[in-house]
C-alpha positions in Angstrom: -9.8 -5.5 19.3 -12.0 -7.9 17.3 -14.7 -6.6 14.9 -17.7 -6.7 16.8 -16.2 -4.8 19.5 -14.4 -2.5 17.4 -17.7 -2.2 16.0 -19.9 -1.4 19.2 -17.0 1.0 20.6 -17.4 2.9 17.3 -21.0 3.6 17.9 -21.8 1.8 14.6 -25.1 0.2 13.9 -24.6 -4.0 12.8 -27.6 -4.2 10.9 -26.8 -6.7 8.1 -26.9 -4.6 4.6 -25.4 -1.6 6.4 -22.5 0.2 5.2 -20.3 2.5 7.7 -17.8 5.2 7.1 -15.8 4.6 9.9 -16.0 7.8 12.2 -13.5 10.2 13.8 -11.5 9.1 16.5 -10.7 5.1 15.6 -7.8 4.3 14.8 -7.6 4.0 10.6 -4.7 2.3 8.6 -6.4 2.6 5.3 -5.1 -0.1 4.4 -8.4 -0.9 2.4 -10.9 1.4 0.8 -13.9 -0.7 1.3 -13.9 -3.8 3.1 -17.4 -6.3 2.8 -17.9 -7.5 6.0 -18.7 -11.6 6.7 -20.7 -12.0 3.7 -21.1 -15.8 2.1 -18.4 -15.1 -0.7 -18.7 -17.0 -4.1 -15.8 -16.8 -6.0 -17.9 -17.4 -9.1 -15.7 -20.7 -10.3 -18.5 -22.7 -8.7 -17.4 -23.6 -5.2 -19.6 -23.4 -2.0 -19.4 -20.2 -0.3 -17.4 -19.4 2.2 -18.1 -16.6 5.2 -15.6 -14.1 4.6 -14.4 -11.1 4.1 -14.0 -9.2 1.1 -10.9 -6.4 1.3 -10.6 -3.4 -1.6 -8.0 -0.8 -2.4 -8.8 1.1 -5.5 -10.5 -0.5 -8.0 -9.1 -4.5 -7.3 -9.9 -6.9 -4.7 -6.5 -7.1 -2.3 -7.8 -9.5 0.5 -10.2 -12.4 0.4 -10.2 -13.6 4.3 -11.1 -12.2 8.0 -9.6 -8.7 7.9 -9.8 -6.0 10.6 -12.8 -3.6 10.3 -10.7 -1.1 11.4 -8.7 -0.9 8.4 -10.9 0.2 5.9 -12.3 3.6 5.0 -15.5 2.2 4.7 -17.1 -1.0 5.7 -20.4 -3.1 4.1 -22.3 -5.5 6.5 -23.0 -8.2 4.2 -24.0 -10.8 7.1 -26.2 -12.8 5.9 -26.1 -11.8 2.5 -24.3 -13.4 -0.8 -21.5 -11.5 -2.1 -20.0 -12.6 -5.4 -18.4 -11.1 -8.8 -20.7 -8.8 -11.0 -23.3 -10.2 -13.5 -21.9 -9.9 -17.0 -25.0 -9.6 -19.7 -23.4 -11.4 -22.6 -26.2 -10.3 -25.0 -27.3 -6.7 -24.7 -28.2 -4.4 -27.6 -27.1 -1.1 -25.1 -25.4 1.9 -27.2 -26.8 5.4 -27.5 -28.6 4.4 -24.5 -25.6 5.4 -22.4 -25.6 8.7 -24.1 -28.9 9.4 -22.8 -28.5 8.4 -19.4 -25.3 6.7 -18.2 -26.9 5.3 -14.8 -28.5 2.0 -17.0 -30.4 1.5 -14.0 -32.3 -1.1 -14.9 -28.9 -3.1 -15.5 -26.9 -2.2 -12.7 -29.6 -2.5 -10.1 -30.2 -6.2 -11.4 -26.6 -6.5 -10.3 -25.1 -6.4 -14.2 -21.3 -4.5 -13.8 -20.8 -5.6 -17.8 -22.4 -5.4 -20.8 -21.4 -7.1 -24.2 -23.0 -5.1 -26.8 -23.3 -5.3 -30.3 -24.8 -8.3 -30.9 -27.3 -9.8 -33.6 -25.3 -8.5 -36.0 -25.7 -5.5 -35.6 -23.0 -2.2 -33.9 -23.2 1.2 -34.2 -19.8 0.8 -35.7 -19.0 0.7 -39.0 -21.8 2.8 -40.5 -22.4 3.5 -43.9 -23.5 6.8 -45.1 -27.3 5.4 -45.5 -27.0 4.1 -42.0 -25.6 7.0 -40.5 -28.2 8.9 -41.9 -31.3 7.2 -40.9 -30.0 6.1 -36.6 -29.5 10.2 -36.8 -32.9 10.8 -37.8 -33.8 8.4 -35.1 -31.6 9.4 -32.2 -32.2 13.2 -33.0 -35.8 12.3 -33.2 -35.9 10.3 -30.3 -33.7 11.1 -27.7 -32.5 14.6 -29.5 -29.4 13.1 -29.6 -26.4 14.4 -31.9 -24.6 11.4 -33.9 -21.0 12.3 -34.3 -19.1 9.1 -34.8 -18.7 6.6 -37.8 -16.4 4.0 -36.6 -15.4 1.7 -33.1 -12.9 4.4 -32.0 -15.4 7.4 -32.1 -17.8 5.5 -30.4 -15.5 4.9 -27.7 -14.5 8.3 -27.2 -17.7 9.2 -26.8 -18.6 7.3 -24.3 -16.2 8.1 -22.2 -16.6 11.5 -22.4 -20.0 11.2 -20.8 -19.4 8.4 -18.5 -21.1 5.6 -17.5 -22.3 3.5 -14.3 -21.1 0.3 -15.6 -18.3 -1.5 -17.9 -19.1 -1.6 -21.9 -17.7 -4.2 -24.0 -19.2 -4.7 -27.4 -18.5 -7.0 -30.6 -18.5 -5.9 -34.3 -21.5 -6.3 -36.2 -21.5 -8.2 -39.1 -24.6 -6.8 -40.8 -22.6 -3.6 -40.1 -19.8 -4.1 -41.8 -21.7 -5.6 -44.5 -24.2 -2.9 -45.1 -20.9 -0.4 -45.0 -19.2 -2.2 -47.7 -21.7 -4.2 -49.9 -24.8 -2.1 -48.9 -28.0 -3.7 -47.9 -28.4 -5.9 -50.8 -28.9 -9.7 -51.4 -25.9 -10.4 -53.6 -22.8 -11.8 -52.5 -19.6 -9.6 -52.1 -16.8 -9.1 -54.4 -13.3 -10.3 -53.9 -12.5 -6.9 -53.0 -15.5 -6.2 -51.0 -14.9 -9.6 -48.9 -11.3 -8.2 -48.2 -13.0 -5.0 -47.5 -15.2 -6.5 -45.0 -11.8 -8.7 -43.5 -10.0 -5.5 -42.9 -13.1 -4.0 -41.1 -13.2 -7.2 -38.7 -10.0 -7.1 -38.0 -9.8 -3.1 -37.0 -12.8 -3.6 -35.2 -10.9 -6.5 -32.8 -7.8 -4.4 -32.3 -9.7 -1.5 -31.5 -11.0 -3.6 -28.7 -14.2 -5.3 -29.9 -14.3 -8.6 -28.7 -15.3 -10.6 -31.2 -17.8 -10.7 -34.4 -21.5 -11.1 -34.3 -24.0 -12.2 -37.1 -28.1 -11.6 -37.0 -29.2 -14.1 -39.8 -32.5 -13.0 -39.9 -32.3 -9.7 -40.2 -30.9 -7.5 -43.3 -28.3 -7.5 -44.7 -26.1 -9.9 -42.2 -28.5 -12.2 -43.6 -27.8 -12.2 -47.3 -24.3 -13.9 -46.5 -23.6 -17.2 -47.5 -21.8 -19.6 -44.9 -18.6 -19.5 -46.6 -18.3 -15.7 -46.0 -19.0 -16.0 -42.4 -16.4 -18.4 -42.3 -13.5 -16.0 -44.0 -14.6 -13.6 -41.4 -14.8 -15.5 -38.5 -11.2 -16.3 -39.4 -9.7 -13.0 -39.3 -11.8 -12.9 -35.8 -9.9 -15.8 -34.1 -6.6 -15.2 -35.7 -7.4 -12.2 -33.4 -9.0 -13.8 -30.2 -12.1 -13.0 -30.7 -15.4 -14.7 -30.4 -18.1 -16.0 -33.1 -22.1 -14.8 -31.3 -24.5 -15.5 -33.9 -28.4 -15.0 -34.0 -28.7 -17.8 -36.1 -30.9 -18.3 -39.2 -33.5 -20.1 -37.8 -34.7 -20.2 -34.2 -38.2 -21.7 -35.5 -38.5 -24.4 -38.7 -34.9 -24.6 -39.7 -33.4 -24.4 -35.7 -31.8 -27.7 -36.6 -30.5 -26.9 -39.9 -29.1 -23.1 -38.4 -27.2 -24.9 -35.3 -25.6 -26.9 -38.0 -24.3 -24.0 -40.3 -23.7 -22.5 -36.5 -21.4 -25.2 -35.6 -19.3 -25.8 -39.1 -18.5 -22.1 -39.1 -16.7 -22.7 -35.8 -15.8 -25.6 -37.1 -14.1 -24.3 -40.1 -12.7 -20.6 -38.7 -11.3 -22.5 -35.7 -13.4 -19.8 -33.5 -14.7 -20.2 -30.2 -18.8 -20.0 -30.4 -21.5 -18.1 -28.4 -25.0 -19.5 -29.9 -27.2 -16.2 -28.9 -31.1 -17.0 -26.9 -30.9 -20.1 -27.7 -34.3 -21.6 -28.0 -36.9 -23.4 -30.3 -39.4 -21.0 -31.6 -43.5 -21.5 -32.4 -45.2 -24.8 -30.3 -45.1 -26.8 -33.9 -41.0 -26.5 -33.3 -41.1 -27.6 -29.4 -39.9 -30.8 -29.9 -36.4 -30.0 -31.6 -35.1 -28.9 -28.9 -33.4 -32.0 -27.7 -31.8 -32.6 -31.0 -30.4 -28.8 -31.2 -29.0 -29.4 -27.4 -27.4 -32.8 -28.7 -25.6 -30.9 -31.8 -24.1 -28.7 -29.3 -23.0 -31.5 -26.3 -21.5 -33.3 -29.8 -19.6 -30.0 -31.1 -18.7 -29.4 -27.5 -17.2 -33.0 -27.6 -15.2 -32.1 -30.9 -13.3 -29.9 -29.4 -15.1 -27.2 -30.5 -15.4 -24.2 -27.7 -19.0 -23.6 -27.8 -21.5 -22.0 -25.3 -25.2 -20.3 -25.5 -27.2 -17.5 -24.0 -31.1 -17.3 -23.4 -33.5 -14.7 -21.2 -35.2 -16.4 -18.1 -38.9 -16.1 -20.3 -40.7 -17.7 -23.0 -41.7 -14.1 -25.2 -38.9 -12.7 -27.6 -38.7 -9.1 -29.1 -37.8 -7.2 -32.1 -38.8 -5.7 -34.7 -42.3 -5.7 -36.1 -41.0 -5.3 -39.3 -39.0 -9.1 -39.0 -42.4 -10.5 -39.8 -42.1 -9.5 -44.1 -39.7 -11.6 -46.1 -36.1 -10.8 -46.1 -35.9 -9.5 -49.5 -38.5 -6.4 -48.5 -36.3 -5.6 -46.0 -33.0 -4.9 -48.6 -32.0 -1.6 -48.9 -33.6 1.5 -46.8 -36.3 2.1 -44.1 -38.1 4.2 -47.5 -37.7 1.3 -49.8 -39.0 -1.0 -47.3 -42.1 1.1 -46.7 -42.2 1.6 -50.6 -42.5 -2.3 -50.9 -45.6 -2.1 -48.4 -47.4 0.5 -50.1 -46.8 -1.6 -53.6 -50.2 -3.2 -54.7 -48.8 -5.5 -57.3 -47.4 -7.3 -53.9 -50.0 -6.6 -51.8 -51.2 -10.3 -52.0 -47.9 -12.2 -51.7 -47.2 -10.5 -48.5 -50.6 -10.8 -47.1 -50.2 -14.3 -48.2 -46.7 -14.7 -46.7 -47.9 -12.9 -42.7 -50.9 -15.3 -43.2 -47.7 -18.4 -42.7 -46.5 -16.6 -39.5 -49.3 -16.1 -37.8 -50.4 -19.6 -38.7 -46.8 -19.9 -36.7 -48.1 -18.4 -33.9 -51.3 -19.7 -33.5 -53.6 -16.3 -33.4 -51.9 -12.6 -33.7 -53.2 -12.2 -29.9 -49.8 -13.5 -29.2 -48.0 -10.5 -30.3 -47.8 -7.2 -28.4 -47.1 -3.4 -29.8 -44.1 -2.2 -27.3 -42.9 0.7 -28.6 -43.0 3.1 -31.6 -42.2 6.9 -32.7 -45.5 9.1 -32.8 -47.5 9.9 -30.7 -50.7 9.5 -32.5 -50.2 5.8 -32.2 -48.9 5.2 -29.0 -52.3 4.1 -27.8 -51.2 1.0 -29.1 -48.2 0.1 -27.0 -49.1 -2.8 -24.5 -51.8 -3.9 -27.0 -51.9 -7.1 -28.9 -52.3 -6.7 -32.3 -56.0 -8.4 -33.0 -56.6 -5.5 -30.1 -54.6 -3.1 -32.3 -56.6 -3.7 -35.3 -60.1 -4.5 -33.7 -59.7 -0.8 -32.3 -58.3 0.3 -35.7 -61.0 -1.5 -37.7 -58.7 -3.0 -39.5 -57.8 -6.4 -40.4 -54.8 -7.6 -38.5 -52.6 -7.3 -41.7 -53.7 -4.0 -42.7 -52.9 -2.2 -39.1 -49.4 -4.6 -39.3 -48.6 -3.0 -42.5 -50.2 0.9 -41.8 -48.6 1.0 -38.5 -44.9 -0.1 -39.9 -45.6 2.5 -42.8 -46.6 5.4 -40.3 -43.8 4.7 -38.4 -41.3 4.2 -41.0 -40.5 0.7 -40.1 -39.8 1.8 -36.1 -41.9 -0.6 -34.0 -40.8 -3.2 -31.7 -43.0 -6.3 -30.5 -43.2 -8.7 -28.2 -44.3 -12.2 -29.3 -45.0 -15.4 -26.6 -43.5 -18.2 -28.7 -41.5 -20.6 -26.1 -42.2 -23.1 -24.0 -42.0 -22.9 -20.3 -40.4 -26.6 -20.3 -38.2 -25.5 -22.9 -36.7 -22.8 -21.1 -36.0 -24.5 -17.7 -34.2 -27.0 -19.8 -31.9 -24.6 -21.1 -31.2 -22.6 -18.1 -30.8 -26.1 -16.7 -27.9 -27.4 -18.7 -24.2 -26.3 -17.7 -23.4 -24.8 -21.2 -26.1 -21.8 -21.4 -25.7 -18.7 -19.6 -28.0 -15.8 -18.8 -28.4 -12.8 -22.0 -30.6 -10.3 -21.3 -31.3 -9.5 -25.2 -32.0 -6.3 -23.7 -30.9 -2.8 -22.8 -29.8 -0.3 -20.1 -33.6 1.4 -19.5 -34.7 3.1 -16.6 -38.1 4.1 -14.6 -37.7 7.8 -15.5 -36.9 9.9 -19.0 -36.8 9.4 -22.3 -35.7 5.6 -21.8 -39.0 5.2 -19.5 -41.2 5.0 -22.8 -43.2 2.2 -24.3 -43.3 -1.1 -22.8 -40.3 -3.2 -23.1 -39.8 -6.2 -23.2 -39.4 -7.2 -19.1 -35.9 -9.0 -19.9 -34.3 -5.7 -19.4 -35.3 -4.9 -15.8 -35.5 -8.8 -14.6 -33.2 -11.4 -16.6 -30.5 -11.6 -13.6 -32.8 -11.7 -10.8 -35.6 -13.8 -12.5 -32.9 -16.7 -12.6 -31.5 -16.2 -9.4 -34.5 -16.0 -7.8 -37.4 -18.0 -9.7 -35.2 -20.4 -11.3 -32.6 -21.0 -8.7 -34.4 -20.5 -5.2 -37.9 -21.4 -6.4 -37.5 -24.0 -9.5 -34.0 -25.5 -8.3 -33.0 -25.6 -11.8 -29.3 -25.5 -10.9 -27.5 -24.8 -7.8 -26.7 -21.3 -7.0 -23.4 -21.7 -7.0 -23.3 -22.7 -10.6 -25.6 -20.6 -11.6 -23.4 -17.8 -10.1 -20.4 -19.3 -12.3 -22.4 -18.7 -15.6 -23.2 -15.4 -14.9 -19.5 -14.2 -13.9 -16.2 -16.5 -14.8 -17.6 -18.4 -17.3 -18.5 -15.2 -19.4 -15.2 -13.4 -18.1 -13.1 -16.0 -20.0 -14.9 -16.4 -23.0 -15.1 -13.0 -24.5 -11.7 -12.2 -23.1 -12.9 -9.5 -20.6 -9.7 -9.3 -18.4 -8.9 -10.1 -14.2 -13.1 -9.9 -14.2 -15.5 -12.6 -13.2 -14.1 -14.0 -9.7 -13.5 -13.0 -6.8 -9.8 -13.2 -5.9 -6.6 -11.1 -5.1 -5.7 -8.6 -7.6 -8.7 -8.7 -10.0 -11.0 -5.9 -10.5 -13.7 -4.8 -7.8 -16.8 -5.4 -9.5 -19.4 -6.8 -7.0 -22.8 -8.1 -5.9 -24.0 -8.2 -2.5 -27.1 -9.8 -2.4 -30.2 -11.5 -0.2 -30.7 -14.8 -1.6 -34.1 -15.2 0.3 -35.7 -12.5 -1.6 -34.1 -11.4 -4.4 -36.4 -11.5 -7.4 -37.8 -9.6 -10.5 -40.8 -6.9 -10.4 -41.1 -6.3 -14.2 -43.9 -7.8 -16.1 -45.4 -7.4 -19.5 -47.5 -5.0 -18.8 -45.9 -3.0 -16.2 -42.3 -3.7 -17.1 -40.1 -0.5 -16.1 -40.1 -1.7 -12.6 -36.5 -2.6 -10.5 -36.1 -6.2 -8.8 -35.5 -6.7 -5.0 -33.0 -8.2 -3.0 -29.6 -6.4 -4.6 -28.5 -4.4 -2.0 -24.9 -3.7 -3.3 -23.3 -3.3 -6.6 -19.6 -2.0 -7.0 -18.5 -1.6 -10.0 -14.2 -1.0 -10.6 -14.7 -0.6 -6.6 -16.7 2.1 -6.5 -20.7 1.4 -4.9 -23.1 1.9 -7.7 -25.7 1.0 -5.3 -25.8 1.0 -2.0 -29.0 -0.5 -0.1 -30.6 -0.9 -3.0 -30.5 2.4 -4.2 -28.5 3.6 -6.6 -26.0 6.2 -6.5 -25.1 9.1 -8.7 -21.4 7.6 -9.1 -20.3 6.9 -12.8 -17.4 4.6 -12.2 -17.4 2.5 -15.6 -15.0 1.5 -17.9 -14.9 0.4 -21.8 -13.6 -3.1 -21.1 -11.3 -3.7 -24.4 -10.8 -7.5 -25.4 -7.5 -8.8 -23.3 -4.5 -9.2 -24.9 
């Protein structure tokens, strides 16, 4: 009996999206959980689709081909629709996120069945003492969250004890091992210290990290001269792991950070992910072709080197990455006790003057998110609104509002441009990096206003830069997302779709899918995924998501 009559005998309705258990009385071998029915199937190594079928047992695929209906428990109608391996976000800062609520909506339902975590420099894993201290304060203050882990393995336990929608991978922060053995201080290490540090990299990749990450302009990652990267970056690819750097500069000195980038992967003999790569403030526009010929010339060397950027020209972080690096040593209470200094009151007002000179006007930078209440009038605002309504003068809300807060504010700042981007996403090197992490529409992770790259990243470049812009072809751009990402951080049988690797999916509509999140309204889900399976299991199903928690921490593959 073929398909569509096995179909119509069954009583079972054929619209395309549709997924049917198959009902009592047919004839069931089992011999797949979950078959996807005659979906165009990208294999994610970049070759045209083919209309197929798509045949699961557990949590691997078992069949790629035409396969009886009737031998599956269950069966998705993807006619019509594009079916393809899972998104994998290659830059996401997700941790106690999960803790809070392991569905990460606003990940999974953009189609994302991995996160790589821990990056700009930065893992909850090592902490030091001061550092354990102060994320408590915050997570019991924010989420009312207990923090009861101090190293990789904890963390790990942790999670899975609660569970989680999707896979977790994450990389070892190199401002957190630093601040665990040198402390957040601009000096360089010890001998013993550096061996310290060496020892922590290297626990931190057999304990399943999957590589090493560095924020350079953040404290205290960025007090380390190149040569100590490089000594760790070489106990990372002794191990197999990978070098993802926020580099030093993304603005002035892109030029001169892509080199110190490149001779660290260079010199550790480590494969490199260059993190949102892009060319910061309109005066710094034009390096861009130069940085992309550094990397085509490193890539030439030999040299195994790929990027990451966000589908959208505004960046975010913290408010507080606007004051010199060397107010920002030590703690959150040291760095407000540097703001509330009047013998330095004019060399910082002097030195915010420079970057908003970078940015043109301070109307470019948005409040989107902080601790108390009493200021949360000021989330979605820009901050010449912030301080007009304040009256105060742009400096003197930056500063009050980071002091109040004790450093805890996040911004959003449009600094890219639009050509720029589409250029990046363009060339065959860069992938998508959400730089974001797993929120959702409801609950504590429903506060503030994020920035958008959360909710949209995936869908924005399917569906603005692929259908609308024709940027690149979607079957490439489906091979950045999935394979290409897969191999590089070392993530396992993940990434294509083909006999005996794991079932993580996306079934989508190509003719509509797109992202809903904006600026101001940004806790908003996109359209057109209308399946997601994740280690086999349907994390959402018609574009809802289910209450299944079917993830796995994804350890580095040996």
């Amino acid at each position: 009996m073929d398909r569509r009559n096995f179909l119509k005998k069954a009583g079972l309705v054929m619209g395309a999206g549709s997924i049917w258990p198959l009902v009592k009385g047919c004839k069931q071998h089992k011999d797949f959980g979950i078959i996807i029915l005659g979906g165009r199937v990208f294999d994610g190594l970049g070759s045209e689709p083919v209309e197929t079928d798509v045949g699961i047992v557990g949590d691997q695929i078992k069949q790629v081909g035409r396969i009886p209906a009737d031998k599956a428990k269950a069966v998705i109608d993807a006619r019509g629709l594009c079916v393809c391996p899972g998104f994998i976000d290659v830059h996401n800062h997700t941790h106690a996120e999960l803790l809070v609520n392991p569905h990460a909506e606003s990940a999974v339902r953009q189609g994302v069945t991995t996160l790589v975590s821990g990056n700009c420099g930065w893992s909850p894993h090592p902490l030091s003492a001061e550092e354990a201290a102060d994320m408590g304060e915050y997570l019991k203050e924010k989420f009312n969250l207990e923090l009861d882990w101090n190293d990789i393995n904890g963390f790990f336990r942790r999670l899975s004890k609660r569970g989680m929608a999707l896979n977790y991978s994450t990389l070892v922060g190199q401002g957190s091992i630093r601040g665990a053995v040198v402390g957040n201080n601009d000096r360089p290490p010890k001998p013993e210290e550096l061996e310290k540090m060496k020892v922590l990299v290297a626990k931190n990749i057999q304990a399943g990290a999957v590589g090493l990450s560095t924020g350079l302009g953040y404290a205290p990652g960025s007090f380390a001269q190149t040569d100590e990267l490089i000594e760790l970056c070489k106990v990372a690819a002794r191990l197999g792991g990978v070098y993802a750097t926020h580099m030093r500069s993304e603005g002035d000195q892109l030029l001169e950070a892509v080199d110190e980038a490149i001779q660290i992967a260079r010199e550790a003999k480590i494969s490199l992910q260059i993190s949102h790569f892009k060319a910061s403030y309109p005066r710094n526009w034009n390096k861009l072709d130069e940085a992309i010929g550094k990397i085509e010339a490193a890539r030439r060397e030999g040299i195994d080197v790929h990027c990451d950027r966000y589908p959208y020209i505004a960046s975010s972080t913290g408010l507080a990455a606007y004051f010199p690096l060397w107010t920002r040593q030590g703690t959150a209470e040291e760095f407000v006790q540097r703001l509330q200094d009047p013998e330095l009151d004019a060399k910082l007002r002097a030195h915010l003057k420079k970057r908003e000179q970078q940015h043109g006007s301070w109307d470019k930078v948005i409040i989107a998110d902080l601790i108390t209440d009493k200021n949360k009038k000021y989330i979605g605002k820009n901050i010449l609104e912030c301080a007009q309504e304040s009256g105060k003068e742009p400096y003197d809300f930056i500063r009050d509002i980071l002091i109040e807060e004790k450093r805890r504010v996040s911004k959003v700042a449009f600094t890219m441009s639009e050509d720029n981007l589409k250029k990046v996403l363009k060339h065959s090197l860069v992938g998508i990096g959400s730089d974001g992490y797993a929120l959702a529409d409801h609950g504590p992770l429903s506060e503030g206003k994020p920035h958008p790259r959360s909710y949209g990243s995936f869908p924005r470049a399917l569906g603005k830069y692929v259908r609308e812009e024709k940027l690149v072809p979607l079957a490439e751009m489906i091979r950045k997302l999935t394979s290409v990402p897969a191999k590089k951080f070392g993530l396992g049988p993940r990434g294509v779709i083909s006999k005996d690797h794991i079932a993580d999916l996306v079934v989508f509509d190509q003719k509509t899918i797109i992202d809903k999140a904006t600026f101001k309204n940004p806790h908003q889900y996109p359209e057109g995924i209308e399946y997601v399976l994740i280690n086999g299991q349907p994390v959402v199903e018609k574009g809802a998501q289910t209450d299944r928690l079917p993830g796995k921490i994804v350890k580095k593959a040996t």
